[in-house]
Backbone as JSON Lines, residues from 0, in Angstrom:
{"i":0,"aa":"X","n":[-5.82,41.74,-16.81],"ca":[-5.79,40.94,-18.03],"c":[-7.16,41.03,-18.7]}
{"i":1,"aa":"X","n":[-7.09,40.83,-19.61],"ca":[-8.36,41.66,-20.96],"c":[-9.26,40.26,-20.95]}
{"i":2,"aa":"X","n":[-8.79,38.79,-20.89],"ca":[-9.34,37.51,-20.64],"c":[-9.77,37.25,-19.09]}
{"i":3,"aa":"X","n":[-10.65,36.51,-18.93],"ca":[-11.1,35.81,-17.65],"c":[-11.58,34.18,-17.8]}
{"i":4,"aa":"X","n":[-12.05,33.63,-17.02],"ca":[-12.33,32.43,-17.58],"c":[-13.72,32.32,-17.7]}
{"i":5,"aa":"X","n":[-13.96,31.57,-18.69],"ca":[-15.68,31.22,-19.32],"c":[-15.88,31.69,-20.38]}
{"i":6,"aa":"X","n":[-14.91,32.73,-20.87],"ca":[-14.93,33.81,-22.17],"c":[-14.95,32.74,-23.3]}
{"i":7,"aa":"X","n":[-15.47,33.42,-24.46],"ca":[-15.11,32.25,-25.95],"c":[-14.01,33.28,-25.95]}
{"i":8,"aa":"X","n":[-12.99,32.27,-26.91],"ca":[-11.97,33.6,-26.87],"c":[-11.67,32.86,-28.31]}
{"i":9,"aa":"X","n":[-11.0,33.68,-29.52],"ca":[-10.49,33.4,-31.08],"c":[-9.22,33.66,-30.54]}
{"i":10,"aa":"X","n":[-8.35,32.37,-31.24],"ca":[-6.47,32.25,-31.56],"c":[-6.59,33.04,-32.9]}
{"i":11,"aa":"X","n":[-5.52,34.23,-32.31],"ca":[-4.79,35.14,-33.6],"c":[-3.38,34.76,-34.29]}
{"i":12,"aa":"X","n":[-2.94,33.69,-33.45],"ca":[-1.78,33.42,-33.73],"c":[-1.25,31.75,-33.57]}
{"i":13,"aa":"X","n":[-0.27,31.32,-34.2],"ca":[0.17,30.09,-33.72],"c":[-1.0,28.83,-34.72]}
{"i":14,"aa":"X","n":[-0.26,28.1,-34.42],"ca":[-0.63,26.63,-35.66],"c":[-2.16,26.93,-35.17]}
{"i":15,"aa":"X","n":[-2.76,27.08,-33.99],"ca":[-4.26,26.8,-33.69],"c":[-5.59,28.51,-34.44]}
{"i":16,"aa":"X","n":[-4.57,29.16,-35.41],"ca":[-4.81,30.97,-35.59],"c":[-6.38,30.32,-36.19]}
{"i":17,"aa":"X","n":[-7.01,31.34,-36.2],"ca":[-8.34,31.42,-36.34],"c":[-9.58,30.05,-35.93]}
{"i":18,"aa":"X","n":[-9.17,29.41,-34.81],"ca":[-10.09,28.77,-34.1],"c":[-10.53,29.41,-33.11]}
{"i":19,"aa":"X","n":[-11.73,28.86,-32.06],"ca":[-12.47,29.2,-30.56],"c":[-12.65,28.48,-30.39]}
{"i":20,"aa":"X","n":[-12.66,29.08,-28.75],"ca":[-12.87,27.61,-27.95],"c":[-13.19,28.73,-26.29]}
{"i":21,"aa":"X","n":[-13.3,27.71,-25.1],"ca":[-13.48,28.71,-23.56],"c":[-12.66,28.35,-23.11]}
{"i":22,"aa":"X","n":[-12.09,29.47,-22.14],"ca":[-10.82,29.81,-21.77],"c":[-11.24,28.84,-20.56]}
{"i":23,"aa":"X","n":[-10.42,27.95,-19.93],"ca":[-10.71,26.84,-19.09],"c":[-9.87,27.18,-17.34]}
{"i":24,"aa":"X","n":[-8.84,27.82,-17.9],"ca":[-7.48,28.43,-16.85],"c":[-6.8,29.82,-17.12]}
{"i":25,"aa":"X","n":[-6.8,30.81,-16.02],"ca":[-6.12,31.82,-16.47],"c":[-4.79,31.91,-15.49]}
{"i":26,"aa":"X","n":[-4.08,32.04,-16.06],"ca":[-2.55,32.44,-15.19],"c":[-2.32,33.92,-15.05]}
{"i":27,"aa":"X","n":[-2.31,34.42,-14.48],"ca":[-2.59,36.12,-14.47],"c":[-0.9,36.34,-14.08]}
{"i":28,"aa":"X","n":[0.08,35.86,-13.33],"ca":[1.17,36.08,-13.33],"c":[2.07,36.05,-14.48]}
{"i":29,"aa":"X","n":[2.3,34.81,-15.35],"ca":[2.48,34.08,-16.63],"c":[2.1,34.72,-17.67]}
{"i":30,"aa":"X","n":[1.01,35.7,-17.73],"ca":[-0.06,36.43,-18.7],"c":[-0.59,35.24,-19.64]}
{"i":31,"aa":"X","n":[-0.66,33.8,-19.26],"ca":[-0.97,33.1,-20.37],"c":[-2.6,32.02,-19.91]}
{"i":32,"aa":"X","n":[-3.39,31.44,-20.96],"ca":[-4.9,31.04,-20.48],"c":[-4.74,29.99,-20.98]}
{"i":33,"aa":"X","n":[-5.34,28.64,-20.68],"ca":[-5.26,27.64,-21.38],"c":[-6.99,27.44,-21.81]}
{"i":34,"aa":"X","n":[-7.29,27.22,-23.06],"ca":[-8.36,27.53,-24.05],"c":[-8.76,25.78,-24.23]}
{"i":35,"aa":"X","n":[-10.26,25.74,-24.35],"ca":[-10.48,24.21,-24.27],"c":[-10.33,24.05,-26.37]}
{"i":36,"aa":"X","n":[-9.49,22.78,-26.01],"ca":[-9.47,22.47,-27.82],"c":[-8.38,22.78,-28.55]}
{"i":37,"aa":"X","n":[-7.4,23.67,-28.02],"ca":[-6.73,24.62,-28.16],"c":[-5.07,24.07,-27.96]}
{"i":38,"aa":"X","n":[-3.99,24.16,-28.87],"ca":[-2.77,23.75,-28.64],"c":[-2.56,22.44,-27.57]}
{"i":39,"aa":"X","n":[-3.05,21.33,-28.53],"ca":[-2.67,20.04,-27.37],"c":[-1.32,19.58,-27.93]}
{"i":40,"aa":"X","n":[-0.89,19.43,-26.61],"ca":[0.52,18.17,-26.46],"c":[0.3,16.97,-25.88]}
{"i":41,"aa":"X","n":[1.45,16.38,-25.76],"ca":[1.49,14.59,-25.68],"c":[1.98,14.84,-24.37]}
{"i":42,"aa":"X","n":[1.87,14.24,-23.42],"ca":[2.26,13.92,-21.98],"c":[2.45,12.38,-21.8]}
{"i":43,"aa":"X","n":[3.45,11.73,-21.82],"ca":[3.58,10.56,-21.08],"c":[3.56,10.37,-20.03]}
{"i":44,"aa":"X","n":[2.79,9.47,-19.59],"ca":[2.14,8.96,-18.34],"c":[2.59,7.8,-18.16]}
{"i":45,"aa":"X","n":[3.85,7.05,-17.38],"ca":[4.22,6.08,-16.53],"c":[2.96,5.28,-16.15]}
{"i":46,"aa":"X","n":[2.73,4.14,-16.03],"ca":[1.84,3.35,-15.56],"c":[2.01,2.96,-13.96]}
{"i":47,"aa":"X","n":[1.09,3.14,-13.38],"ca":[0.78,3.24,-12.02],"c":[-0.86,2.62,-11.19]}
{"i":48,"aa":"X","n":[-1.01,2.55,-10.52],"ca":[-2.47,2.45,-9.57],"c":[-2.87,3.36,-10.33]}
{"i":49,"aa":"X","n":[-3.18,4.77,-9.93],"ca":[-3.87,5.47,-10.85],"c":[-4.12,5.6,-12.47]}
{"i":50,"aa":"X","n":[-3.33,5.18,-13.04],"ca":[-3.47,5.49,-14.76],"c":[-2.4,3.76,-14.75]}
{"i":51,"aa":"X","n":[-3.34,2.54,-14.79],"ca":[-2.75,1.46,-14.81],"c":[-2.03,0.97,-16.0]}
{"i":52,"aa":"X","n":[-2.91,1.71,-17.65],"ca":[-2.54,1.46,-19.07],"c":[-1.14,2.28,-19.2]}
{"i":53,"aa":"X","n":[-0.88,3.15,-18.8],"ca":[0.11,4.35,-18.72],"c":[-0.06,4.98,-20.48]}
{"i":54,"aa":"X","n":[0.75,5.14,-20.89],"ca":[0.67,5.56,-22.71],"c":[0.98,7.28,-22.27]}
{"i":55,"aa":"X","n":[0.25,7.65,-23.37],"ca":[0.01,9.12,-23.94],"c":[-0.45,9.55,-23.55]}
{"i":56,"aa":"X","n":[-0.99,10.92,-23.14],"ca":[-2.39,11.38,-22.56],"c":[-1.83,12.85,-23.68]}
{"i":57,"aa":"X","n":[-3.16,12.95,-23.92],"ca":[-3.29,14.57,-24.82],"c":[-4.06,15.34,-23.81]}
{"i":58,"aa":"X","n":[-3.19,16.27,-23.93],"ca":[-4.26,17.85,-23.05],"c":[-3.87,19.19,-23.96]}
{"i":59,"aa":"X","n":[-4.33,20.33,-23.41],"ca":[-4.11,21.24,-23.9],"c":[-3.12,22.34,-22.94]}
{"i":60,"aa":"X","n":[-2.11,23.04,-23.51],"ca":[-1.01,23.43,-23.02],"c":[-1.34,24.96,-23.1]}
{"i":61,"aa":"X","n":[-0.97,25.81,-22.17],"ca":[-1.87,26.85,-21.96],"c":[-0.43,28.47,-23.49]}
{"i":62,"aa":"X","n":[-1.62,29.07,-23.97],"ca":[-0.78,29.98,-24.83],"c":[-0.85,31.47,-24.45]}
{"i":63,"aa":"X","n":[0.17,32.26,-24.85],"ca":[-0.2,33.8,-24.57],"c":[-1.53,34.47,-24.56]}
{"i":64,"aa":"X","n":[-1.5,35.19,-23.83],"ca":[-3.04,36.03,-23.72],"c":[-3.09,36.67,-24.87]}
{"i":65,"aa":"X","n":[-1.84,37.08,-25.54],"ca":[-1.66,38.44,-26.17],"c":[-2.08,37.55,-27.82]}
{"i":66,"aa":"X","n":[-2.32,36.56,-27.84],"ca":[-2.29,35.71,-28.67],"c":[-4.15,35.15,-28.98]}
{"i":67,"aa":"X","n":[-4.92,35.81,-27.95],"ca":[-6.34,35.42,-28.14],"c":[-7.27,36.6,-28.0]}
{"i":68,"aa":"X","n":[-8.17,37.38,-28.61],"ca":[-9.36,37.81,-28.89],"c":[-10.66,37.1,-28.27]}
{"i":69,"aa":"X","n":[-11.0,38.26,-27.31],"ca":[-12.62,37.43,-26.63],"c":[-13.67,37.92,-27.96]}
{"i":70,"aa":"X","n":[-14.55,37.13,-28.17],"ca":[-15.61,37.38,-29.2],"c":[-16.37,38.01,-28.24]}
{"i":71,"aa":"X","n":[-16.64,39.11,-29.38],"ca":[-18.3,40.28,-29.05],"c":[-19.42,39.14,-29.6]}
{"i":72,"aa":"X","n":[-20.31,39.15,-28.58],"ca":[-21.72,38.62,-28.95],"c":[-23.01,39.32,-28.96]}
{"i":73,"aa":"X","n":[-22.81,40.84,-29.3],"ca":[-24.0,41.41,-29.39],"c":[-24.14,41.62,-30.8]}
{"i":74,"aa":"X","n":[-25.24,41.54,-30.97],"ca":[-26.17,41.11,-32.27],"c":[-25.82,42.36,-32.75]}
{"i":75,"aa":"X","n":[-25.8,43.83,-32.87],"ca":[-25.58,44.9,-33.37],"c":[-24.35,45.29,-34.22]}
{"i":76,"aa":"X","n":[-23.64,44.36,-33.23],"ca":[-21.99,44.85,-33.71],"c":[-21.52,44.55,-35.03]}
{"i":77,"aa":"X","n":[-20.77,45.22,-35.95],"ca":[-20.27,44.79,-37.01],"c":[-19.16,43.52,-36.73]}
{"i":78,"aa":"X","n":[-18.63,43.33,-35.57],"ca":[-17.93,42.22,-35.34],"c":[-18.57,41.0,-34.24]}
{"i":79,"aa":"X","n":[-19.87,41.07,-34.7],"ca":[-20.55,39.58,-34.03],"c":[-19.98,38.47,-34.01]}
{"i":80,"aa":"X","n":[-19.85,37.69,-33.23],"ca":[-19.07,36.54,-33.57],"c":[-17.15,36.27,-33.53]}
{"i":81,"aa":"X","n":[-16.89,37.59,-33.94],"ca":[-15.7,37.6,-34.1],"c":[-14.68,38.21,-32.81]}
{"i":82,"aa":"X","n":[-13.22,38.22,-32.87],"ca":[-12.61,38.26,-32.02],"c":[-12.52,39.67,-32.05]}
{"i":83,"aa":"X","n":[-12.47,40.55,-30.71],"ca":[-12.59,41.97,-30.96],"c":[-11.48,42.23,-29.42]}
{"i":84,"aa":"X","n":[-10.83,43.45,-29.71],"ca":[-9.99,43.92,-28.8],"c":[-11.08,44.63,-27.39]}
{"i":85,"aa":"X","n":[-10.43,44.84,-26.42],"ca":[-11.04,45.05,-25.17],"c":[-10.86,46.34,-24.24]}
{"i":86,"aa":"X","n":[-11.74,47.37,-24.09],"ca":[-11.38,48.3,-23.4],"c":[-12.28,48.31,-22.14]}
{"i":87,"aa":"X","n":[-11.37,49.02,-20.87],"ca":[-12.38,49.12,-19.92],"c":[-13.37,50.09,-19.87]}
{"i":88,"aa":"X","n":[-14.54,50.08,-19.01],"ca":[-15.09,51.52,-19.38],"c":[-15.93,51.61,-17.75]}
{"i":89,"aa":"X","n":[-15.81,53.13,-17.55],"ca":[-16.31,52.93,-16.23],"c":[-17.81,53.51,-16.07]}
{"i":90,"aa":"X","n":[-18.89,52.77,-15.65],"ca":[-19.78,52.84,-15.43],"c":[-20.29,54.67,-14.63]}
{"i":91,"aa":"X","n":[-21.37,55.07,-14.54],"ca":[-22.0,56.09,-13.57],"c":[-21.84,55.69,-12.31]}
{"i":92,"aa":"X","n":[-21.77,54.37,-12.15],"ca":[-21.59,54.11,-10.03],"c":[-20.38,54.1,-9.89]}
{"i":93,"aa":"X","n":[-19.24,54.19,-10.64],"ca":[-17.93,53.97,-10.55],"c":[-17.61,52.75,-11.06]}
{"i":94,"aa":"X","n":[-18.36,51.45,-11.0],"ca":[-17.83,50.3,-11.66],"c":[-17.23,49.56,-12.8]}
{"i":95,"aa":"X","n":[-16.05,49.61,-13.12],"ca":[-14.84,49.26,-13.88],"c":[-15.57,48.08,-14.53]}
{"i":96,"aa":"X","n":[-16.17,47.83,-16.07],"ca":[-16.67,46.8,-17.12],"c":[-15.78,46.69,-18.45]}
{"i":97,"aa":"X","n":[-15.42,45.79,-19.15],"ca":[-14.67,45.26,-20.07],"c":[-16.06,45.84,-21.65]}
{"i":98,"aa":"X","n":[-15.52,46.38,-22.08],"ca":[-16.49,46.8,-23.44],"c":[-15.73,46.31,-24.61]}
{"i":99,"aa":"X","n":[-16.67,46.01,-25.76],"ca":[-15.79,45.77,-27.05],"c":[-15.12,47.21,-27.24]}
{"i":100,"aa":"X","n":[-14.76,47.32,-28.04],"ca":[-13.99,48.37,-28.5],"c":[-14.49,48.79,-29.71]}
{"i":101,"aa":"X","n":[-15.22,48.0,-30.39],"ca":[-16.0,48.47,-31.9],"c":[-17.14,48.92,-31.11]}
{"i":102,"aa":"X","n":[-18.3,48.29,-30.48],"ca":[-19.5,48.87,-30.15],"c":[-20.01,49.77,-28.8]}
{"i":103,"aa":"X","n":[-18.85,49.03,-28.1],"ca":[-18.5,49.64,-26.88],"c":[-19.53,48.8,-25.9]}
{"i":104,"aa":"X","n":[-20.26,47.54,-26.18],"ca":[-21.24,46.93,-25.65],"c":[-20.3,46.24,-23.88]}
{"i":105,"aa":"X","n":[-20.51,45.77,-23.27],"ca":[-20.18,45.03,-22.24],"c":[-20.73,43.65,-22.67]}
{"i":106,"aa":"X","n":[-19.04,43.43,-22.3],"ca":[-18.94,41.8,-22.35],"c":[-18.92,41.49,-20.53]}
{"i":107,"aa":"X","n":[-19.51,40.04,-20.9],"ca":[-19.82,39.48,-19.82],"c":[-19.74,37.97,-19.85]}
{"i":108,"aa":"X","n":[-18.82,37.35,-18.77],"ca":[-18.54,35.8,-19.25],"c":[-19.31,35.19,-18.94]}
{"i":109,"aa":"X","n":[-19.17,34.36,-19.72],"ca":[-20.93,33.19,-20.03],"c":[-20.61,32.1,-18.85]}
{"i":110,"aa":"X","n":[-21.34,31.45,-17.69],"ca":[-20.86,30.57,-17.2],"c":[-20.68,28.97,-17.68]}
């Protein structure tokens, strides 16, 4: 999967399209990430010992991968800032790295 978690990642699609936010959860089976800020729903919560008020609770509901762009953050790139597609590229020691695809820079998730 082209996402991991810690990435900023841009929505291309869906009511949340052209926001960012960090990818918080990745489901790698599902192909889908849940993004902080990103497509919240309403969850009712029964009142209990733990959550004694019960009500609403808002979270965020996780959306397609195929649906988010990790931002390039190298200063060079004509797409700084912005959401850019992802290719792998393999290093001289053999090691398999995620590159933009416009600059070809290596991305690397921010912790």
């Amino acid at each position: 999967m082209h996402v991991r978690k810690n990435d900023t990642v841009q929505v291309i699609a869906g009511d949340d399209a052209g926001k960012t936010g960090k990818v918080l959860n990745v489901m790698t089976k599902d192909m889908r990430v849940v993004v902080e800020g990103i497509n919240y729903i309403q969850k009712h919560v029964k009142r209990s010992e733990k959550n004694p008020q019960g009500g609403r609770m808002q979270k965020e509901a996780p959306v397609s991968s195929s649906n988010v762009l990790v931002i390039c953050r190298n200063k060079n790139c004509e797409k700084n800032g912005k959401g850019v597609r992802v290719k792998q590229k393999l290093l001289e020691n053999g090691d398999k790295v995620r590159a933009c695809y416009k600059c070809g820079s290596e991305i690397i998730a921010s912790e």
